[in-house]
N, C-alpha and C positions, 0 to 999 in steps of 0.2 A: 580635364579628364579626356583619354581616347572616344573616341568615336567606339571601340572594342569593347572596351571596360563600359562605358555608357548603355550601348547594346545590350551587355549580360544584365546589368542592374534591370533596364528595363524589361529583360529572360524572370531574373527573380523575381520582379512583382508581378508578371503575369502568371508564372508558375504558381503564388501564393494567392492568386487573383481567382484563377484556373477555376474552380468547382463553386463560389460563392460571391468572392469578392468583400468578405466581412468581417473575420477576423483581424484581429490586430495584433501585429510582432511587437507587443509595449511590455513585454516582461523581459525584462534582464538578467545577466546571468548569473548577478545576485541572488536576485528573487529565487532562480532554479534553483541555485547551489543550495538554499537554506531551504526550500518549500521539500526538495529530494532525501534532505535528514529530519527535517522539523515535523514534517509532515505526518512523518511513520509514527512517530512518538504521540501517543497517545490513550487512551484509558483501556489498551490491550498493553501494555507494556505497564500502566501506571496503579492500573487497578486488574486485569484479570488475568495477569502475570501471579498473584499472591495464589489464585486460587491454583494454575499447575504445581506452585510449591505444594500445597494442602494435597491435591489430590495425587501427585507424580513424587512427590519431596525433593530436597535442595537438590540432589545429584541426577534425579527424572527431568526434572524440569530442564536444568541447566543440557540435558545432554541432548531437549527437543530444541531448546534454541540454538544450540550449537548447529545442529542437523540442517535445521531451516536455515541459518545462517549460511550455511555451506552453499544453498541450493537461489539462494538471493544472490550470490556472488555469479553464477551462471545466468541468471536470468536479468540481474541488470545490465552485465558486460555486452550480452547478446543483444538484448531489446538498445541499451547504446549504439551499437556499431547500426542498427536498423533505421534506428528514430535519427543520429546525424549527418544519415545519406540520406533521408527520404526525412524529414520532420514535419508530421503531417498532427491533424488531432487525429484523436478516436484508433489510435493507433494496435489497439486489442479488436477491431475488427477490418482494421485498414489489412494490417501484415498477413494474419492468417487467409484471408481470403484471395492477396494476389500469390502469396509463394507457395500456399497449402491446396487449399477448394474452397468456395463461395463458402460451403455450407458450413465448415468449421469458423468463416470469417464471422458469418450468422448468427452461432451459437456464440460464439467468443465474445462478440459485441455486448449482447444481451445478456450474459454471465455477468462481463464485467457490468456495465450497468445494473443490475439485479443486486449485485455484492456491494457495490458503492450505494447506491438507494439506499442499501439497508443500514449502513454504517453510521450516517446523520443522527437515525432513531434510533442505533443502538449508544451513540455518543448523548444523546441527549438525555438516555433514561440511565447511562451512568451520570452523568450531570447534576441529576434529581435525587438519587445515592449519598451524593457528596453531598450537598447540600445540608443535607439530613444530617451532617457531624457540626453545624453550627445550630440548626434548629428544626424541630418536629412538628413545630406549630403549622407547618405549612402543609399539603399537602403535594406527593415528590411530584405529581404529574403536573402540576401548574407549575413549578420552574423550568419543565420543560418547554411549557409554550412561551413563557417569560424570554429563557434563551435564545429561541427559535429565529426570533424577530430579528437581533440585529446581524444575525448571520443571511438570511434571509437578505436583507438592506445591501450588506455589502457587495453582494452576487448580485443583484441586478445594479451596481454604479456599473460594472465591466472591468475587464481583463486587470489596466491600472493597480485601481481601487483591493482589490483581489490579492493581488500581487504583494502591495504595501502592508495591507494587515495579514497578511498568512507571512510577511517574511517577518514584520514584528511581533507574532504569536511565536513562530517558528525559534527567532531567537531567543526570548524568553525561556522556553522548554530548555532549549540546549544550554543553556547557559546554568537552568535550576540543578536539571539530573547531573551535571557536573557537578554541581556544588553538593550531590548528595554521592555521588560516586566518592569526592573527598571525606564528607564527615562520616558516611557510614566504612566509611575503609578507616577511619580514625576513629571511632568508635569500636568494629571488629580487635580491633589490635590493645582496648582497653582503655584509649584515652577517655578523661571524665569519669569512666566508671569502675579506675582502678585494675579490670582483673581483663586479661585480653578473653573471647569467646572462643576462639580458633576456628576448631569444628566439631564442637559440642553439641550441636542445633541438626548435624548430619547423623542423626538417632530416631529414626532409622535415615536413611540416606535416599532409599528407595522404599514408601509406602507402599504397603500388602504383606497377608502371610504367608505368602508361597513364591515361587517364581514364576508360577503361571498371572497370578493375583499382580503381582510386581510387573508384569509387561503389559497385565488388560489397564492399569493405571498407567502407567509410560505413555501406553498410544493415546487411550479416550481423553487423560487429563490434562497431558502437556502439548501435542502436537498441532490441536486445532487453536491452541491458546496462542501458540509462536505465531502459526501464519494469520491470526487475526491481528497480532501483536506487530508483525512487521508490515501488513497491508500499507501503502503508499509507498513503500520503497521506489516502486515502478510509477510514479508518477510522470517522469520523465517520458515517458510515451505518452501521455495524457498532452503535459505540457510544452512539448519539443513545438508544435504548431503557433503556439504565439509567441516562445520568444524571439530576442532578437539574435542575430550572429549565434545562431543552433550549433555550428562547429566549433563554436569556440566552449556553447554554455555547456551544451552537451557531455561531451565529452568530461568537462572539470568534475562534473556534478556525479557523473556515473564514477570517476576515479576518487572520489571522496565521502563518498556516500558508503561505499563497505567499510571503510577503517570506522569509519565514525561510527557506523552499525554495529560493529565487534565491539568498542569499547565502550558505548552507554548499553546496546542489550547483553550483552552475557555479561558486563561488568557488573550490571544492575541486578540482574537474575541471581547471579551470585553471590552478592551480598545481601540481598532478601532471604536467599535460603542458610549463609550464615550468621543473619541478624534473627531470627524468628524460627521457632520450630516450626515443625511441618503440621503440627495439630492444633497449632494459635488459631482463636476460633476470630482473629483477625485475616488471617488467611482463607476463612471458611467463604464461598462462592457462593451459600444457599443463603450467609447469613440477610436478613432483612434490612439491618444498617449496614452497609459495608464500608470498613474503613480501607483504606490504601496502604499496606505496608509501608509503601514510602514515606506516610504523614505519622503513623503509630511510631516507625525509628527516631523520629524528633521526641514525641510524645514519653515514651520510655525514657529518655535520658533528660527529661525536663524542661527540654527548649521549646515552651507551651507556644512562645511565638510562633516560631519556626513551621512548627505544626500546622498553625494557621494561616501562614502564607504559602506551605507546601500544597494542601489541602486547593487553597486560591489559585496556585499554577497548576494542577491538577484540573479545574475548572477550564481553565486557558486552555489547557494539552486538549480537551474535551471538544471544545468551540471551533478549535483549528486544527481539527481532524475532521470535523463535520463540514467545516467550512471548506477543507482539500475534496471532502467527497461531493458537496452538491455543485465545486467545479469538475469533475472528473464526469459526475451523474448526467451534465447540462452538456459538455463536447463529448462524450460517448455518443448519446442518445443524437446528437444533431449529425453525428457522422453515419450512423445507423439510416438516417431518413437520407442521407446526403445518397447515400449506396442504394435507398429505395427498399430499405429491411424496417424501417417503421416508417408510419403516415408521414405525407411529405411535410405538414404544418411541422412537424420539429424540425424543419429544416429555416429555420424563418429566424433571423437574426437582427438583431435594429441595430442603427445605424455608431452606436457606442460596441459594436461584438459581444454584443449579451446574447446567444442563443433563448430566447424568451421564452417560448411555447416550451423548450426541451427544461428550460428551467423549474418552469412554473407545475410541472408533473411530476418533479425529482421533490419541492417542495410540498405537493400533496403527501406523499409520502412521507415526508419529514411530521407533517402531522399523525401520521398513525401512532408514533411514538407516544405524543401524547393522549389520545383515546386509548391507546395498548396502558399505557403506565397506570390510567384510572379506570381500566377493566382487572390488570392483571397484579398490578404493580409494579413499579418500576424498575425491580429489582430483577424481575423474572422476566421481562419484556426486553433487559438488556442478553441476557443469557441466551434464550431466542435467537435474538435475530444476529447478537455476535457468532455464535456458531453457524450461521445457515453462511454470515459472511464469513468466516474462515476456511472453509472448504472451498467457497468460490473464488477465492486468492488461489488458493493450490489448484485449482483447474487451470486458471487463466495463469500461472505461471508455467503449467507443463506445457500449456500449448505455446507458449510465446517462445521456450526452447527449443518443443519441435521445428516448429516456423524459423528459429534461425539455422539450424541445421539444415532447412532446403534453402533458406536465402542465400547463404554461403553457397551451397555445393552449386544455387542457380548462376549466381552470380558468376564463377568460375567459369561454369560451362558453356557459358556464353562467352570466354575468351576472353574478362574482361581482366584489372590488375588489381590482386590488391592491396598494392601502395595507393589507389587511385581513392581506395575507401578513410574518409575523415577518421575514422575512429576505426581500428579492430580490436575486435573482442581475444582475449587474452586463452590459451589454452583451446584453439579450439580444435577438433570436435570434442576433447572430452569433458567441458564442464560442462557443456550441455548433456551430453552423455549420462554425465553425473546427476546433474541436473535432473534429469527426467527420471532415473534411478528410483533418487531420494524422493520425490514423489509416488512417485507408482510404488513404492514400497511401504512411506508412512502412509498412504493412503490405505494400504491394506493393514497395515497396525490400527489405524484407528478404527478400520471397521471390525475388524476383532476385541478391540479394549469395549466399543459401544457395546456389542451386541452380547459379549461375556458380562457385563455387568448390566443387563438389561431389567428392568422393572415393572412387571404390567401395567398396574394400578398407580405409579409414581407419578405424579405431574413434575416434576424437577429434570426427571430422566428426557420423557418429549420435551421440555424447552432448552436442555443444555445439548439434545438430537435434532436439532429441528432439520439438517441439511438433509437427514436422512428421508425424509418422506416429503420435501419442499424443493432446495436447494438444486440439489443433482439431478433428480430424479427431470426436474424440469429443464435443464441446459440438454440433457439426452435426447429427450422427444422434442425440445427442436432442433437440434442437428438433425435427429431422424426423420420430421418433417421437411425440413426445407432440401434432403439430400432426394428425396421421395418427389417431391412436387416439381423438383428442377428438373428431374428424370426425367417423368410423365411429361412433361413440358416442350422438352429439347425433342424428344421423339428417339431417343437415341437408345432407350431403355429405363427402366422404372432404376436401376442401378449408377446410372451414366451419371449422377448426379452427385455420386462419391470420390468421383476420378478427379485422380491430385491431376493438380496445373503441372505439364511439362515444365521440366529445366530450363527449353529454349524459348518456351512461350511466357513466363514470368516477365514482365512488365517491372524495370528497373530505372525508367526514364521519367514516366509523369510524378508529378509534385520535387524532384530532385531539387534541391537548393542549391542554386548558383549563387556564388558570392561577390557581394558588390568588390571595391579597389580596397575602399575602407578595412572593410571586414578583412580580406586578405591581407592585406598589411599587419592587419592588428595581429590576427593567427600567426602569421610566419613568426612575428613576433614573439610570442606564446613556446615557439616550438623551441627557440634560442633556450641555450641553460643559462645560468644565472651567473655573474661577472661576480655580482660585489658581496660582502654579507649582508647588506640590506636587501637586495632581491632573494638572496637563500632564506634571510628571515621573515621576509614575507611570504614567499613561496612554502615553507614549512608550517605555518600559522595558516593561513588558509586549507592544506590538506588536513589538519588536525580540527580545525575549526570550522 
């Protein structure tokens, strides 16, 4: 190897050396490809996907996942082209803070950490849900902490360990809702049961009796359901810091990651609202047992097995969404202390890249779930705290599109190319554009659908609201403190502490990933089109898969 090429490698580990010295690039860009679809899929898609049917109906629902879908398309292409010039962790407080102001890096940190914390105990007391379709005898909050443990186990072996079993959760899922995207499309159409459904089950299509009534449903029932339903999409900015060859994983995982999005969530949405009416009290969100649409479409046409393995990969979907978020919980919060935005002890990492101290506070919480489950129940404990998380996905996704709209324009105006960038994001400015739209507008549908169908005395209405007096309310007053105290601080003014970072003054050089001779080889490689039809068929099987 040159003396040239030897020099940069030894640029790269000091670059990934730079701030800690601790994490480990040992996930591959396997792992990413399947962690960036595997991930997302879980008991917001599996289980409280039925309930925007019930409350939005088939054509409500399907036209909130559409929306969001839309707005996922903007936000992972952008956060891609970010996370494979710069693949850093903690990447929801890294970006906003160098391209935007400190103080939105601040807030955005602690959002996203806040939104993932809460995800574990909201996966767990779905967990305790399911359970309950095999047996009663138990009570649901002790299968929570039953669960708990060896998610728990796996997150402190390290990054590895982590890797291994989230990509073999990960395939499982994708592999099952395939298998159900098949029989319930062959079912819809009449197989086994004789007579096709069509769109008999779209009666009404859109739930309410008015059109005012039809859009306070659209917004409250379907919209927080999608973006809790798609949370992990963006895991790639979590995980871009430990894999290995970021420009090659990156990049694959953000271009593969929306097809496969489109075709298991709206495929899936879809056939739930033409396999089940919108008033199946399987569908019902308040009910006490709740079953999963997914597992009752077996059940209905007699495949009692099927049922019961659906039910068991449901289980799975559950463990390895919880399992994506106490990694996302653990490199959030250690980047947060790295920046000096929490106590420095979360910055404290052993010698296998476990962030420890950051871990071991994402797992306190993990326990609330289960004291929540046996104060509240665990039915009501999941509604809770999934909604206070779905709101904080749509926060942390408008800001990750703002923040690419000044990284781009910064980048430029500093004269730089960009051919020079690994990855560009596709359409740009307008999907972020769009992007931020579709946000700031369902944003404001939902808080009209909540507050038109408001309840006084309703305990259901505060736990399916909770973002509203928890959630947001709390990501605002700290933007607004820390934009306040920087002020006061700097001497500059009590205001000065809002002022976006100049164009020329953004900071595009620390943590950049140099590529060893290897890695570049490999890429160039990557970039050739395909000779034979075994590279076309391999190449076409992995973007689908």
């Amino acid at each position: 190897m040159s003396s040239l090429h030897a020099k940069e490698e030894d640029t790269a580990s000091a670059v990934l050396n730079t701030r800690t010295g601790r994490l480990h690039r040992k996930m591959h860009a396997r792992h990413l490809e399947m962690i960036a679809i595997g991930g997302s899929i879980g008991t917001g898609l599996l289980k409280k996907s039925g309930g925007a049917v019930f409350t939005a109906g088939p054509v409500g629902a399907l036209l909130c996942f559409a929306l969001v879908g839309v707005q996922v398309f903007g936000v992972i292409t952008g956060l891609g082209e970010m996370a494979t010039y710069l693949p850093v962790d903690g990447a929801f407080s890294q970006f906003p803070a160098r391209f935007v102001s400190p103080a939105l890096g601040f807030a955005s940190g602690w959002n996203y950490w806040i939104t993932w914390a809460l995800c574990t105990p909201a996966e767990l007391s779905a967990i305790a849900t399911f359970m309950t379709y095999w047996t009663t005898a138990v009570q649901p909050w002790i299968w929570s902490a039953v669960y708990l443990v060896p998610l728990v186990l796996v997150n402190f072996i390290g990054v590895s360990g982590f890797a291994e079993v989230e990509y073999t959760l990960s395939f499982v899922k994708v592999v099952t809702v395939s298998l159900f995207l098949v029989v319930g499309t062959l079912v819809w159409l009449g197989v086994g049961t004789g007579r096709a459904k069509w769109f008999e089950n779209w009666s009404p299509a859109i739930v309410g009796d008015d059109a005012i009534s039809r859009f306070a449903n659209v917004s409250s029932g379907g919209f927080v359901t999608a973006f809790y339903s798609y949370a992990g999409t963006e895991l790639i900015g979590v995980t871009a810091g430990e894999v290995s060859n970021p420009r090659k994983a990156v990049p694959r995982a953000v271009t593969g990651t929306f097809y496969r999005i489109v075709i298991f969530y709206i495929g899936a949405i879809f056939l739930v609202g033409v396999l089940l009416p919108p008033d199946s009290s399987i569908l019902n969100p308040n009910n006490a047992i709740s079953q999963s649409p997914f597992v009752y479409v077996y059940s209905v046409i007699g495949i009692n097995f099927a049922a019961d393995v659906m039910n068991a990969v449901i289980i799975v979907a559950a463990l390895s969404a919880s399992n994506s978020a106490l990694y996302a919980c653990s490199r959030t919060l250690m980047r947060l202390s790295d920046e000096g935005n929490a106590p420095k002890v979360f910055s404290y990492v052993d010698k296998r890249g476990v962030p420890l101290v950051a871990l071991s506070l994402t797992v306190l919480f993990c326990v609330a779930s289960v004291l929540g489950g046996y104060l509240v129940g665990s039915g009501q404990m999941f509604n809770f705290i999934s909604s206070t998380s779905g709101l904080g996905i749509l926060i942390a996704w408008n800001i990750i599109s703002y923040t690419h709209l000044r990284f781009r324009w910064g980048y430029l105006a500093q004269g730089r190319k960009l051919e020079d960038l690994p990855y560009v994001a596709p359409f740009f400015p307008y999907a972020d554009i769009l992007s931020l739209l579709l946000g700031t507008l369902i944003f404001v549908f939902i808080l009209f659908g909540t507050f038109y169908q408001r309840t006084v005395f309703d305990l259901s209405w505060y736990m399916n609201t909770s973002w509203i007096y928890s959630g947001v309310p709390l990501i605002i007053i700290l933007f607004i403190a820390y934009g306040l105290r920087a002020g006061i601080i700097s001497g500059k003014g009590v205001f000065s502490g809002f002022k976006l970072i100049p164009y020329e003054e953004m900071d595009f050089e620390s943590d950049r990933y140099i590529e060893t001779e290897a890695e570049r080889a490999e890429n160039d490689a990557l970039k050739q089109k395909p000779k034979t039809w075994a590279q076309w068929k391999s190449k076409l099987l992995y973007k689908l898969f």
